[in-house]
VMD Tcl script that builds the backbone (N, CA, C; Angstrom):
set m [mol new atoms 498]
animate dup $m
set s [atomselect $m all]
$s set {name element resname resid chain x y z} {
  {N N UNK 1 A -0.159 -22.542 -51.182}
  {CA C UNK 1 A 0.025 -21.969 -49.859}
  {C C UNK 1 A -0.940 -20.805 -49.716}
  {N N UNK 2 A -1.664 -20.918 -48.569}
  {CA C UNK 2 A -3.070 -19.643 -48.233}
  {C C UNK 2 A -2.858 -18.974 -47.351}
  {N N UNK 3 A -3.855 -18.303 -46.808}
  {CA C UNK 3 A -2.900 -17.829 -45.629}
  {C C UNK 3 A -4.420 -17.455 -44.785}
  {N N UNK 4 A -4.329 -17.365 -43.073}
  {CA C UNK 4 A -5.841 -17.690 -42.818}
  {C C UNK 4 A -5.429 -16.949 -41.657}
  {N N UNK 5 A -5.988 -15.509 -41.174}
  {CA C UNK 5 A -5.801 -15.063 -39.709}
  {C C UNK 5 A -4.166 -14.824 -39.652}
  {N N UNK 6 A -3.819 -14.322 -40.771}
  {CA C UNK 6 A -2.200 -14.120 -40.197}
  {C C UNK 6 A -1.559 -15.160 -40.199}
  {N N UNK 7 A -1.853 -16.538 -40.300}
  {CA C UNK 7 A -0.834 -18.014 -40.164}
  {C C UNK 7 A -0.862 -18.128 -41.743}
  {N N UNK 8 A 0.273 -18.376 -42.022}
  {CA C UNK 8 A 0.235 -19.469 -43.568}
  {C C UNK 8 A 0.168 -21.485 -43.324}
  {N N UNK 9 A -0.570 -21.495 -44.192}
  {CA C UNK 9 A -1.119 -23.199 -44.391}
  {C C UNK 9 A -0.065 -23.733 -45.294}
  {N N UNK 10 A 0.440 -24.742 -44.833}
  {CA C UNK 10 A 1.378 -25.442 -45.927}
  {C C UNK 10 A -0.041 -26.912 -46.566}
  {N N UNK 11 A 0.081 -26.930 -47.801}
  {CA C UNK 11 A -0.750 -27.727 -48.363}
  {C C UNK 11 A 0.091 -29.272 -48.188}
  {N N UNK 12 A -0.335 -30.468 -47.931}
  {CA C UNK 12 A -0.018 -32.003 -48.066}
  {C C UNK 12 A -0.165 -32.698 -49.295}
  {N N UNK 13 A 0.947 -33.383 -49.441}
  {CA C UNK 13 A 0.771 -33.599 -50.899}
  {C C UNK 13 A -0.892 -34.048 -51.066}
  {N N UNK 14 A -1.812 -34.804 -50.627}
  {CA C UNK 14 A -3.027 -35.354 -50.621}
  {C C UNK 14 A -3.962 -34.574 -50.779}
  {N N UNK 15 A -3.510 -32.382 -50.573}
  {CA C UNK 15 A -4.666 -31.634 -50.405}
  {C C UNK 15 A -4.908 -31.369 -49.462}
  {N N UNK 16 A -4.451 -32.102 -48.310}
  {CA C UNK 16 A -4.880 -31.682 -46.914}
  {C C UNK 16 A -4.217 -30.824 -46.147}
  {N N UNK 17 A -4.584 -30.002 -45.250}
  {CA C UNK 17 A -3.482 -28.881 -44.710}
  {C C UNK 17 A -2.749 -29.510 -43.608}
  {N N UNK 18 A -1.413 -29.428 -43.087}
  {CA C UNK 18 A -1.026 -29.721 -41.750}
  {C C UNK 18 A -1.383 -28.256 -40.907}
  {N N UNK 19 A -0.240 -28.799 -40.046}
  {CA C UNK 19 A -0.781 -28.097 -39.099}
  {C C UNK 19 A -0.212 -26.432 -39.154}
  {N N UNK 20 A -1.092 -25.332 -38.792}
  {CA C UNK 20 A -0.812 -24.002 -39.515}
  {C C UNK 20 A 0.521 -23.639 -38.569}
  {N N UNK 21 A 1.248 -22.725 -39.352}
  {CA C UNK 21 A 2.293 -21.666 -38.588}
  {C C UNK 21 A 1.770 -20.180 -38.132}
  {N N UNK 22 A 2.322 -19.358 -37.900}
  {CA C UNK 22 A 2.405 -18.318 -37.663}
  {C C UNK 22 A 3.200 -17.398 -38.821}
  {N N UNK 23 A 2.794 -16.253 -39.116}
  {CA C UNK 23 A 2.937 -15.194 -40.028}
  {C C UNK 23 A 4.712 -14.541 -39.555}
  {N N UNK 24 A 5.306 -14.556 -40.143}
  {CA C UNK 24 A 6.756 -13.295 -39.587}
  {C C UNK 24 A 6.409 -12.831 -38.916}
  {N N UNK 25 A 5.787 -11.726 -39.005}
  {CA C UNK 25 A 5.427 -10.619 -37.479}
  {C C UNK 25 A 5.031 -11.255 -36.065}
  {N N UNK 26 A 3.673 -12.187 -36.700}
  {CA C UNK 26 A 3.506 -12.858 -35.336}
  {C C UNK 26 A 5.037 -13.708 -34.568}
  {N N UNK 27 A 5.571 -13.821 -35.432}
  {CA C UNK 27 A 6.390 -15.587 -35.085}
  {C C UNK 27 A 7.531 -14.408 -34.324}
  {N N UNK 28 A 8.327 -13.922 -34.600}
  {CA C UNK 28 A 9.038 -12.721 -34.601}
  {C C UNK 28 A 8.725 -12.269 -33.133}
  {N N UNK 29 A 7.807 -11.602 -33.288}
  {CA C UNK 29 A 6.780 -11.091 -31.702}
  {C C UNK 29 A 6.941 -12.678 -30.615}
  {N N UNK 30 A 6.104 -13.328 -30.795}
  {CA C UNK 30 A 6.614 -14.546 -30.211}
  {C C UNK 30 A 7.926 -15.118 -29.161}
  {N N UNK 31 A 8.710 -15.227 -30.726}
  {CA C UNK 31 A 10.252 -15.160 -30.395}
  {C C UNK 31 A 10.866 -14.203 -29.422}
  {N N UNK 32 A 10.647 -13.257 -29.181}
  {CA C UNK 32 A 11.080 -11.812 -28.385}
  {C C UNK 32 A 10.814 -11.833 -27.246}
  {N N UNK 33 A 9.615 -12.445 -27.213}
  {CA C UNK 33 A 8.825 -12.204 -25.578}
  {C C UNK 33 A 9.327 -13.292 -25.031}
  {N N UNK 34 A 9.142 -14.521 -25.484}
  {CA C UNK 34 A 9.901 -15.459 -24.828}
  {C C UNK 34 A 11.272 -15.783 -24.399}
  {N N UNK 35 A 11.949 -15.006 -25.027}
  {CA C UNK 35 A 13.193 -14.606 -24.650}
  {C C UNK 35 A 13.436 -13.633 -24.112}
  {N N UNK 36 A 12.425 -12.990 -24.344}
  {CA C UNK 36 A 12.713 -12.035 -22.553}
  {C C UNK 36 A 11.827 -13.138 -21.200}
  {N N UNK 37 A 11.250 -13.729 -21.855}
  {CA C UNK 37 A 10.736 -14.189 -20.434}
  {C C UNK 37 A 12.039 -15.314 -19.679}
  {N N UNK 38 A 12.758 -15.852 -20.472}
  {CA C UNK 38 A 14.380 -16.808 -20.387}
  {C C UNK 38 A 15.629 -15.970 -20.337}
  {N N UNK 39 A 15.485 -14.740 -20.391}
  {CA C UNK 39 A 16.713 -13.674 -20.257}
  {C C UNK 39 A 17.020 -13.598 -18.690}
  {N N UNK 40 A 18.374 -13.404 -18.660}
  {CA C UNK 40 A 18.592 -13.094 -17.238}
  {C C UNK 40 A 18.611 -12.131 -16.537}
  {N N UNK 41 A 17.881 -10.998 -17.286}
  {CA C UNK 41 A 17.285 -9.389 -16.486}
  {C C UNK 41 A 15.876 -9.918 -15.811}
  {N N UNK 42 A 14.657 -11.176 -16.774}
  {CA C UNK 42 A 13.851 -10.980 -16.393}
  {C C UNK 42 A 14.302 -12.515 -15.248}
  {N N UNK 43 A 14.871 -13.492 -15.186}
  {CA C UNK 43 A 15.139 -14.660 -14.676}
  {C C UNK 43 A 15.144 -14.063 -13.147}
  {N N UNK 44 A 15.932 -13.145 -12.948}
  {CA C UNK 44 A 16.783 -12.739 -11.989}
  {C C UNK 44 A 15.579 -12.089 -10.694}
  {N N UNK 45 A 13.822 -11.866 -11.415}
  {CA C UNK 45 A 13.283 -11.282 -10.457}
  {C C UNK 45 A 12.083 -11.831 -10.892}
  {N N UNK 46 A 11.998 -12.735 -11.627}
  {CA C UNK 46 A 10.199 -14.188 -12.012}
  {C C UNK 46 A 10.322 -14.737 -10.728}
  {N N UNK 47 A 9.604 -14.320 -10.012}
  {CA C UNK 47 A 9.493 -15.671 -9.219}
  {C C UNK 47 A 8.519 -16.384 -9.503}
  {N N UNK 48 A 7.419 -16.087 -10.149}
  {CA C UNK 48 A 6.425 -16.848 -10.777}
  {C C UNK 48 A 6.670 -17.686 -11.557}
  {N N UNK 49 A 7.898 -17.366 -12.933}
  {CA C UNK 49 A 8.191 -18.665 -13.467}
  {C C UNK 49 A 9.242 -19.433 -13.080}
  {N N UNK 50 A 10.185 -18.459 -11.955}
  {CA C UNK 50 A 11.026 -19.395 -11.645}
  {C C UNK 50 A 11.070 -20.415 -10.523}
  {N N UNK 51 A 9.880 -19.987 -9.995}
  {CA C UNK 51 A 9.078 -21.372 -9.131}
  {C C UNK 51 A 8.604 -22.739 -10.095}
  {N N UNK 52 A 8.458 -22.130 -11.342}
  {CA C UNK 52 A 7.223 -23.649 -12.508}
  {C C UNK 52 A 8.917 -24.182 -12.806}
  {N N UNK 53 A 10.168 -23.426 -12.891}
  {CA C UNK 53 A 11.318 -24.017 -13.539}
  {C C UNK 53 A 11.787 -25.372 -13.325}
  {N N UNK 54 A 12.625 -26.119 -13.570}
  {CA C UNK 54 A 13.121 -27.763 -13.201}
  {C C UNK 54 A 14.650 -26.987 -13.834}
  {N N UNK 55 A 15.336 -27.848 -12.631}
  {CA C UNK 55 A 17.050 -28.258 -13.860}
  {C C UNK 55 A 17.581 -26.984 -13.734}
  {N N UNK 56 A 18.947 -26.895 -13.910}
  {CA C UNK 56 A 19.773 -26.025 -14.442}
  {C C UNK 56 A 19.610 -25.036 -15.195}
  {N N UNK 57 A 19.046 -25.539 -16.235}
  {CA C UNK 57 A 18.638 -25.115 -17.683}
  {C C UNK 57 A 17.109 -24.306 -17.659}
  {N N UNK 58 A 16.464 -24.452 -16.636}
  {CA C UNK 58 A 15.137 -23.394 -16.646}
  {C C UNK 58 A 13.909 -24.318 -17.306}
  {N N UNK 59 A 13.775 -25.690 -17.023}
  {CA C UNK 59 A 12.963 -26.283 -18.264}
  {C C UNK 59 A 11.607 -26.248 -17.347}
  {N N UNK 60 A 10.278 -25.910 -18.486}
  {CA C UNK 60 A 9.569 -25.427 -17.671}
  {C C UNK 60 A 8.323 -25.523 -18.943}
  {N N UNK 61 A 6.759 -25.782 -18.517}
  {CA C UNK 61 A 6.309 -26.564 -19.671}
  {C C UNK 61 A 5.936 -25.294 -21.009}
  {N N UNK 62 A 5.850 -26.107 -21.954}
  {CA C UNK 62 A 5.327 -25.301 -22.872}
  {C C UNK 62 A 3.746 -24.572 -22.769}
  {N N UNK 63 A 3.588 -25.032 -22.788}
  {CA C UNK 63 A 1.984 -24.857 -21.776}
  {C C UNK 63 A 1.974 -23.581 -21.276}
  {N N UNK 64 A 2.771 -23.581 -20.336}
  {CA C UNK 64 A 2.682 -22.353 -19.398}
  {C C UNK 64 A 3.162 -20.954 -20.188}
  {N N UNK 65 A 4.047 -20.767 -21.078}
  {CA C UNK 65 A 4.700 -20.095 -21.540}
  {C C UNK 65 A 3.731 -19.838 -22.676}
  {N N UNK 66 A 3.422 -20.322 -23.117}
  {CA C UNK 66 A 2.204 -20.298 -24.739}
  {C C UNK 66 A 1.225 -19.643 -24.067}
  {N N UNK 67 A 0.621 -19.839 -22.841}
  {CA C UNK 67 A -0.443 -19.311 -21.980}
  {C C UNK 67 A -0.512 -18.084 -21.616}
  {N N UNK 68 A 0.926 -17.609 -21.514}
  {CA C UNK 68 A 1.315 -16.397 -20.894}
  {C C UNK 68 A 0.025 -14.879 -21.690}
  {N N UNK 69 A -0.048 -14.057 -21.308}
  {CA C UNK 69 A -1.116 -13.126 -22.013}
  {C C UNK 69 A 0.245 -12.462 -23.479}
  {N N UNK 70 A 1.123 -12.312 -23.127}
  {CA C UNK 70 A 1.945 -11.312 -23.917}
  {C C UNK 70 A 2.112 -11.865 -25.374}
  {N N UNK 71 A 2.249 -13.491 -24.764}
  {CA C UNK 71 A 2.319 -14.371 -26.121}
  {C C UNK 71 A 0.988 -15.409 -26.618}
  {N N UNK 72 A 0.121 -15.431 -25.767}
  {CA C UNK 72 A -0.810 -15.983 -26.309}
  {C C UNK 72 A -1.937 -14.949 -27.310}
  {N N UNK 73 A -1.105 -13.397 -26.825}
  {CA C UNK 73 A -2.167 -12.447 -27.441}
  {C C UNK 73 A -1.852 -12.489 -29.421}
  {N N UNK 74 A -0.928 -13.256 -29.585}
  {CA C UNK 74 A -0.876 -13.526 -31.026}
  {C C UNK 74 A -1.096 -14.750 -31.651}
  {N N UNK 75 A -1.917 -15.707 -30.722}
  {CA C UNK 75 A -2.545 -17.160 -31.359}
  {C C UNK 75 A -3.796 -16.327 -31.958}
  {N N UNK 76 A -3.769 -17.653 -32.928}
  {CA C UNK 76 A -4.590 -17.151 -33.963}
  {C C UNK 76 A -6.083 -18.082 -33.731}
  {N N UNK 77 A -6.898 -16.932 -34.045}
  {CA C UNK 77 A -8.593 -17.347 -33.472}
  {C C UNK 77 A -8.398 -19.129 -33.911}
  {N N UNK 78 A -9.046 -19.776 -33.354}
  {CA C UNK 78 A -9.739 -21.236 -33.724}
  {C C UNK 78 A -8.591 -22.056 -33.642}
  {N N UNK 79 A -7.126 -21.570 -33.481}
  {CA C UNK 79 A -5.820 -22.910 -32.808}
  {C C UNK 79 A -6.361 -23.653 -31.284}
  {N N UNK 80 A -5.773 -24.483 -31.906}
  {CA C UNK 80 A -6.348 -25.881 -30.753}
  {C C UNK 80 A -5.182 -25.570 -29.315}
  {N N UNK 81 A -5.251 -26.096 -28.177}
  {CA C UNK 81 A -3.873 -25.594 -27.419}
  {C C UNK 81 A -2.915 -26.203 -28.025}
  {N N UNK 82 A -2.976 -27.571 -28.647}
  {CA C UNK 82 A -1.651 -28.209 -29.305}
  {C C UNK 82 A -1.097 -27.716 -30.746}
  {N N UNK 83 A -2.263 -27.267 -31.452}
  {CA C UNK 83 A -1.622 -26.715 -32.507}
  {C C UNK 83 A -1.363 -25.059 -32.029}
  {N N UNK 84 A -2.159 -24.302 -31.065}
  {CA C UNK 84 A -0.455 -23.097 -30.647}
  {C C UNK 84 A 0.643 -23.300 -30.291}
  {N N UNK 85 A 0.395 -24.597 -29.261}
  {CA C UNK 85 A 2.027 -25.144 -28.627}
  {C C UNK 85 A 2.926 -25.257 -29.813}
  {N N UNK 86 A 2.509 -25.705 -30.590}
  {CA C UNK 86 A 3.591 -26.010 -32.098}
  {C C UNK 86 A 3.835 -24.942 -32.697}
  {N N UNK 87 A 2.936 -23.669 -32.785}
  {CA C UNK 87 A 3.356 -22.948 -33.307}
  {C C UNK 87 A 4.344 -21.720 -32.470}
  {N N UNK 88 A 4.242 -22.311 -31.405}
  {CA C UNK 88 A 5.126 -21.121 -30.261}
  {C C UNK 88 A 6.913 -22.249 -30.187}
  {N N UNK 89 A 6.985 -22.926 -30.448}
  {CA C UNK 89 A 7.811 -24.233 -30.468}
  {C C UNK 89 A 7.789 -23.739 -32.157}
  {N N UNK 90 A 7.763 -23.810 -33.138}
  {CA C UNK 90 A 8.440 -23.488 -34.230}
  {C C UNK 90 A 8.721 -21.954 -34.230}
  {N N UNK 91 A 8.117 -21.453 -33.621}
  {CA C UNK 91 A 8.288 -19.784 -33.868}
  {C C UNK 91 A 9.940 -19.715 -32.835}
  {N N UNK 92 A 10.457 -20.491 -32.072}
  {CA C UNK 92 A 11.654 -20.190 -31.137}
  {C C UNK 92 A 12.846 -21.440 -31.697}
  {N N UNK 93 A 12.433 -21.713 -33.437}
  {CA C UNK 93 A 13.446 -22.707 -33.853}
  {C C UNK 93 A 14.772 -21.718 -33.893}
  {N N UNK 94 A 14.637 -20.553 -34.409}
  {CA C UNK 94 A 15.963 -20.193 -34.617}
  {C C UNK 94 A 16.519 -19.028 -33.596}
  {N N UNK 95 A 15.969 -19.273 -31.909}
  {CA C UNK 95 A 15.938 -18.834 -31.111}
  {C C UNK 95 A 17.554 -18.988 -30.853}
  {N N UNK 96 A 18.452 -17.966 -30.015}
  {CA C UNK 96 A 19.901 -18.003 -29.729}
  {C C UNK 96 A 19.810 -18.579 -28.360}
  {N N UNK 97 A 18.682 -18.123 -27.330}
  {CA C UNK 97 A 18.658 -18.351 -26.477}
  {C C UNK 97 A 18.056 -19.884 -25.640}
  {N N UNK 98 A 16.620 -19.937 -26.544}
  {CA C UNK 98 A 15.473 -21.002 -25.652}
  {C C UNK 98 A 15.617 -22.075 -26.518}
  {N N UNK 99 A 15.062 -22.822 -26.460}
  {CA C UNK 99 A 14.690 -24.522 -26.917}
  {C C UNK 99 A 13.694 -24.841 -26.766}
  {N N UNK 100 A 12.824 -25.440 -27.607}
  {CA C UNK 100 A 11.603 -26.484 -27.553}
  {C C UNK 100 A 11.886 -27.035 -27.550}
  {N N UNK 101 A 11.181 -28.610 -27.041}
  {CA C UNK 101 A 11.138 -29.317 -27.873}
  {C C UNK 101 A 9.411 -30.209 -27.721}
  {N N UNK 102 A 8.687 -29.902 -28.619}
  {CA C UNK 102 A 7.800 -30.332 -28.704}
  {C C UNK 102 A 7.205 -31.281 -28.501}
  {N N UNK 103 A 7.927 -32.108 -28.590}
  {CA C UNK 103 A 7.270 -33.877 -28.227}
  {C C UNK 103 A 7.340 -33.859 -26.995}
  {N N UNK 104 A 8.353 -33.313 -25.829}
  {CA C UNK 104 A 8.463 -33.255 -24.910}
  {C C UNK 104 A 7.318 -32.744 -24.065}
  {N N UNK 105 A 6.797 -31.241 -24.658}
  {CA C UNK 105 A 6.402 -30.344 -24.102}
  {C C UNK 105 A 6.676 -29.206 -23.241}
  {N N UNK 106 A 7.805 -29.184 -23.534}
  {CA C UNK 106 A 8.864 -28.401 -22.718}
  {C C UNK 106 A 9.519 -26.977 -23.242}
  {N N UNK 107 A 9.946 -26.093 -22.617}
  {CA C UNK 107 A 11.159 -25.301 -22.843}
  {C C UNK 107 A 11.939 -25.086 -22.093}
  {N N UNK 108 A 13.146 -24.579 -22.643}
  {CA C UNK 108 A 14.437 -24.302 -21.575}
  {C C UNK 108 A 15.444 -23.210 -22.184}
  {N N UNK 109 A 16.329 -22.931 -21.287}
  {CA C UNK 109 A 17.805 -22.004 -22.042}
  {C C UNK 109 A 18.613 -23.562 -22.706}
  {N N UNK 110 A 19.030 -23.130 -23.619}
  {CA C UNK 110 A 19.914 -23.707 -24.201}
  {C C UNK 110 A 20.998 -23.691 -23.233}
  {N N UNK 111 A 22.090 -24.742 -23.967}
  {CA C UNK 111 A 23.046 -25.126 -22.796}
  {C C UNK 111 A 23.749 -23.860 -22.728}
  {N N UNK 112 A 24.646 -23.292 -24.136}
  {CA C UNK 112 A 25.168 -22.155 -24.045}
  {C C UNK 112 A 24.687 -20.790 -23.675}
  {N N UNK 113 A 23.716 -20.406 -23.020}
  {CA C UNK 113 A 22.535 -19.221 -22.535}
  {C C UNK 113 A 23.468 -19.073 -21.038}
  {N N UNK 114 A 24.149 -19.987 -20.539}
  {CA C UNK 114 A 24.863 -19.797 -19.329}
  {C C UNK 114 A 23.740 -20.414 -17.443}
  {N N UNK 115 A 24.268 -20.456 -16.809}
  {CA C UNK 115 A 23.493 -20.879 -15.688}
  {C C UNK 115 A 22.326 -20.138 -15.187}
  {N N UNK 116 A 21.483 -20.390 -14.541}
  {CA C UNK 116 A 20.408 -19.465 -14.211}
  {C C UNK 116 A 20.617 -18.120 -13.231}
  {N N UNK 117 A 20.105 -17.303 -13.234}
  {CA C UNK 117 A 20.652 -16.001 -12.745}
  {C C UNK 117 A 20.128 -16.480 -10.899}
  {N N UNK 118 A 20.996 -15.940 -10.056}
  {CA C UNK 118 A 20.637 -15.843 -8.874}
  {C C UNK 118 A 19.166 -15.174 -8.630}
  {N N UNK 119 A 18.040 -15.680 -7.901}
  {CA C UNK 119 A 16.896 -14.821 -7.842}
  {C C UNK 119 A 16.753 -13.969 -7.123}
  {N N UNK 120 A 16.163 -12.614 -7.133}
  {CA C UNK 120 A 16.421 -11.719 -6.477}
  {C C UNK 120 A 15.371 -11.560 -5.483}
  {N N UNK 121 A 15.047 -12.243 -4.316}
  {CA C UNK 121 A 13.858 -12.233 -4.379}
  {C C UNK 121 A 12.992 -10.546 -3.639}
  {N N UNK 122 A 11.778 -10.012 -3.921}
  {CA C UNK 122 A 11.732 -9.141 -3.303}
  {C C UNK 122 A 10.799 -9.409 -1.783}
  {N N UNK 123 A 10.847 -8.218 -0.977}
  {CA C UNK 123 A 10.400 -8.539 0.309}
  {C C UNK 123 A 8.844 -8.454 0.352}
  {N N UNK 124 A 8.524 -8.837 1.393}
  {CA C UNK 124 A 6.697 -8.529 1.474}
  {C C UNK 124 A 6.583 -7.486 1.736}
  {N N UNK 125 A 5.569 -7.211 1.318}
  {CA C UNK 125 A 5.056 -5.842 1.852}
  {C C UNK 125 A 5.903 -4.907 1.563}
  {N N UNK 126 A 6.636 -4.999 0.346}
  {CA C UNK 126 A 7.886 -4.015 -0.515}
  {C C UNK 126 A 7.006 -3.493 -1.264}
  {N N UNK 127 A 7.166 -2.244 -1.571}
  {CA C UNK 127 A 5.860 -1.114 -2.541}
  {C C UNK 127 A 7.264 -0.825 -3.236}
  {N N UNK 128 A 7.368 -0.496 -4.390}
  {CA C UNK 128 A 8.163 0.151 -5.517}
  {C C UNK 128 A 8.152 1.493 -4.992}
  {N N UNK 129 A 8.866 2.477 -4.858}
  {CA C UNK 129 A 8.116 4.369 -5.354}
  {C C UNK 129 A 7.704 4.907 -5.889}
  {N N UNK 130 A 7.491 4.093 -7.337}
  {CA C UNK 130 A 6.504 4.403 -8.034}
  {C C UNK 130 A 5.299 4.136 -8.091}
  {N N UNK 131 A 5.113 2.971 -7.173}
  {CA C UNK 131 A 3.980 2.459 -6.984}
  {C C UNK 131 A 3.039 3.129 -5.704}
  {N N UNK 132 A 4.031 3.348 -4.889}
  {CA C UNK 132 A 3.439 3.835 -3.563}
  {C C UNK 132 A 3.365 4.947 -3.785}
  {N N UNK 133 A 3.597 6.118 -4.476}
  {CA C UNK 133 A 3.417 7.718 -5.267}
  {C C UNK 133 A 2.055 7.633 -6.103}
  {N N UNK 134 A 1.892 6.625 -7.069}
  {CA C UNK 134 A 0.976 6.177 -7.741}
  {C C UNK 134 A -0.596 5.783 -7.004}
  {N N UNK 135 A -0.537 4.987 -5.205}
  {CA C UNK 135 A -1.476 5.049 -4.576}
  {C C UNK 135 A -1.657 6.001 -3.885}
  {N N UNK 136 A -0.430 6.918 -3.514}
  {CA C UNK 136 A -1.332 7.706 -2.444}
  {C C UNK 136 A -1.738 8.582 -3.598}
  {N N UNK 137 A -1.562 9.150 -4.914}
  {CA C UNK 137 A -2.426 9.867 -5.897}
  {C C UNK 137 A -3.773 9.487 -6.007}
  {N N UNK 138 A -4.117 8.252 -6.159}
  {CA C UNK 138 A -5.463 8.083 -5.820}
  {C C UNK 138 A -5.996 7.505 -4.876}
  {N N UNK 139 A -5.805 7.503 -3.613}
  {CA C UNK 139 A -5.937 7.155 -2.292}
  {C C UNK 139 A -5.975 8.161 -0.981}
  {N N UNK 140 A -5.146 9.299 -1.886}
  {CA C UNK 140 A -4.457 10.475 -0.557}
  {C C UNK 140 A -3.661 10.106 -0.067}
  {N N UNK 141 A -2.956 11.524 0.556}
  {CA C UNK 141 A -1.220 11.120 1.252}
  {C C UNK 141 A -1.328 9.922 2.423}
  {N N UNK 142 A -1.972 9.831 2.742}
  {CA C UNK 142 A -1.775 8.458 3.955}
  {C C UNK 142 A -1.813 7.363 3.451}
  {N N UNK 143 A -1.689 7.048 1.790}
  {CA C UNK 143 A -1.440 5.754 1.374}
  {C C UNK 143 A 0.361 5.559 1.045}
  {N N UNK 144 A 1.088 4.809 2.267}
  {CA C UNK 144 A 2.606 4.824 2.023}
  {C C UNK 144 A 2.554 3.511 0.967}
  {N N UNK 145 A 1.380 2.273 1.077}
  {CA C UNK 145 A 1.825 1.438 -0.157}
  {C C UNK 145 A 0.537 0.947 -0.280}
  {N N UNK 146 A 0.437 -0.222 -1.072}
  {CA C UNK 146 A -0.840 -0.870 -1.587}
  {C C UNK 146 A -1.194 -1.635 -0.188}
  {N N UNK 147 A -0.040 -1.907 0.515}
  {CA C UNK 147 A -0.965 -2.461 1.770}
  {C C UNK 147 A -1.329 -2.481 2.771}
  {N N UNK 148 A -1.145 -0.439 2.535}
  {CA C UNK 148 A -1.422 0.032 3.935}
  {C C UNK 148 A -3.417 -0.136 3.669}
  {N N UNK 149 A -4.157 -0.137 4.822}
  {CA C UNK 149 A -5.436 -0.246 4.890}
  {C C UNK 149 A -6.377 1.268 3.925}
  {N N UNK 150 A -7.268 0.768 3.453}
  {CA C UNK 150 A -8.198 1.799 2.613}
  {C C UNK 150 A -8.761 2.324 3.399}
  {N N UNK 151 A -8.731 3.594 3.751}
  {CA C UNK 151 A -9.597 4.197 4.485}
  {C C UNK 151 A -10.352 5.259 3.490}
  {N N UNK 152 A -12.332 4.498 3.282}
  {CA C UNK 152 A -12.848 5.067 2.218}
  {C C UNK 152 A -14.045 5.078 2.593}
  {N N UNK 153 A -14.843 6.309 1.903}
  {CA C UNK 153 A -16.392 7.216 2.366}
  {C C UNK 153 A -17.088 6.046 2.457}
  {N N UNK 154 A -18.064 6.112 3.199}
  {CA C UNK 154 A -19.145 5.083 2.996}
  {C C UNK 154 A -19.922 5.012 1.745}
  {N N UNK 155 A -19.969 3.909 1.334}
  {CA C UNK 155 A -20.596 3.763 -0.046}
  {C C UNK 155 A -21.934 4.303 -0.171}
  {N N UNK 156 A -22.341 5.459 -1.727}
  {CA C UNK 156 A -22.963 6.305 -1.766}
  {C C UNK 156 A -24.499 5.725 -1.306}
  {N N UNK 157 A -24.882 4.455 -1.693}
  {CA C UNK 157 A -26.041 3.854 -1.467}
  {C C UNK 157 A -26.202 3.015 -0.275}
  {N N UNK 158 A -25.410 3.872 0.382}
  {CA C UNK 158 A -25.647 2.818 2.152}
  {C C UNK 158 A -25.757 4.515 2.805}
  {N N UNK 159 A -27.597 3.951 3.673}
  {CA C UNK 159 A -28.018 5.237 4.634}
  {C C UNK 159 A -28.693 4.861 5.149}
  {N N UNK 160 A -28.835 5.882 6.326}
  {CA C UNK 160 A -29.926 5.115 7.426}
  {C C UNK 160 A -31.290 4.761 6.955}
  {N N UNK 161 A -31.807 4.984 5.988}
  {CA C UNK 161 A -32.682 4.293 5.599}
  {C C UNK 161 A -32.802 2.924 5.876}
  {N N UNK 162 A -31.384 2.683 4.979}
  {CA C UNK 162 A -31.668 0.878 5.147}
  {C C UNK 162 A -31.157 0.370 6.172}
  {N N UNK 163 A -29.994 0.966 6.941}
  {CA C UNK 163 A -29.666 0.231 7.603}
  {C C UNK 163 A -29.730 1.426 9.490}
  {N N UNK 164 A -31.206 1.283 9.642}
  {CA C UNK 164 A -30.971 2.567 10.594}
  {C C UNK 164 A -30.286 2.284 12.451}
  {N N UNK 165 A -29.574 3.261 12.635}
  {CA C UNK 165 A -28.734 2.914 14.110}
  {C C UNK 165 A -29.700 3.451 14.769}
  {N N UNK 166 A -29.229 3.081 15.934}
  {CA C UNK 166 A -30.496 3.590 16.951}
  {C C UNK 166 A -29.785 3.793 18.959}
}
mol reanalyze $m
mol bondsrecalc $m
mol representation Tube
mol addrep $m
């Protein structure tokens, strides 16, 4: 057994390697995020994944979830997409919450995880207060949110030179 980029290699009886895992820490890390991404604090206000969802159960592809930045930021250089899919699908075997199942290509809440949380959805053109405090700091006080209009200097390299009024 070797170990290559943080994954350990299980050797085949023949010498040949299958396909690599993920290290504890990574697998661990893995496990966490994805179960917050299937938890019902974060269920309750995804609308991004809870638009990709199917079913009761939240089933929704592996693909998408392996892709994610939080958890793809621990695939290991030179994994193929199918050999991360396997390793994000073994890293959530002893998950309380989610399910793989690999052949499928899929994940979901397990049956006992309970029904999917009501979605919360938020409104348009809803700014947080922290967010809208956060633009008018670098915008000035007349920014109430991100989508009120920019009102900004003319860009330093635009003058009547080039473009003269008359």
């Amino acid at each position: 057994v070797g170990g290559y980029g943080g994954r350990e290699m299980d050797e085949a009886e023949e010498g040949e390697c299958t396909v690599p895992s993920l290290g504890p820490a990574a697998s661990a890390a893995v496990l966490r995020q994805v179960e917050h991404y299937f938890s019902d604090q974060n269920l309750a206000k995804d609308e991004f994944l809870r638009g990709r969802m199917e079913g009761d159960r939240g089933t929704c592809p592996l693909s998408l979830i392996s892709g994610f930045k939080m958890v793809s930021a621990h695939r290991p250089a030179g994994a193929s997409s199918g050999e991360w899919e396997g390793m994000v699908a073994e890293a959530l075997r002893d998950s309380s919450t989610v399910e793989a199942d690999a052949a499928r290509g899929t994940l979901s809440r397990k049956p006992g995880a309970g029904p999917l949380p009501e979605l919360r959805l938020s409104g348009i053109n809803e700014t947080p207060p922290a967010t809208a405090r956060k633009a008018a700091h670098f915008r000035g006080p007349e920014a109430q949110s991100l989508h009120a209009p920019r009102l900004a200097a003319p860009h330093p390299h635009a003058s009547a030179r080039i473009c003269p009024q008359q």
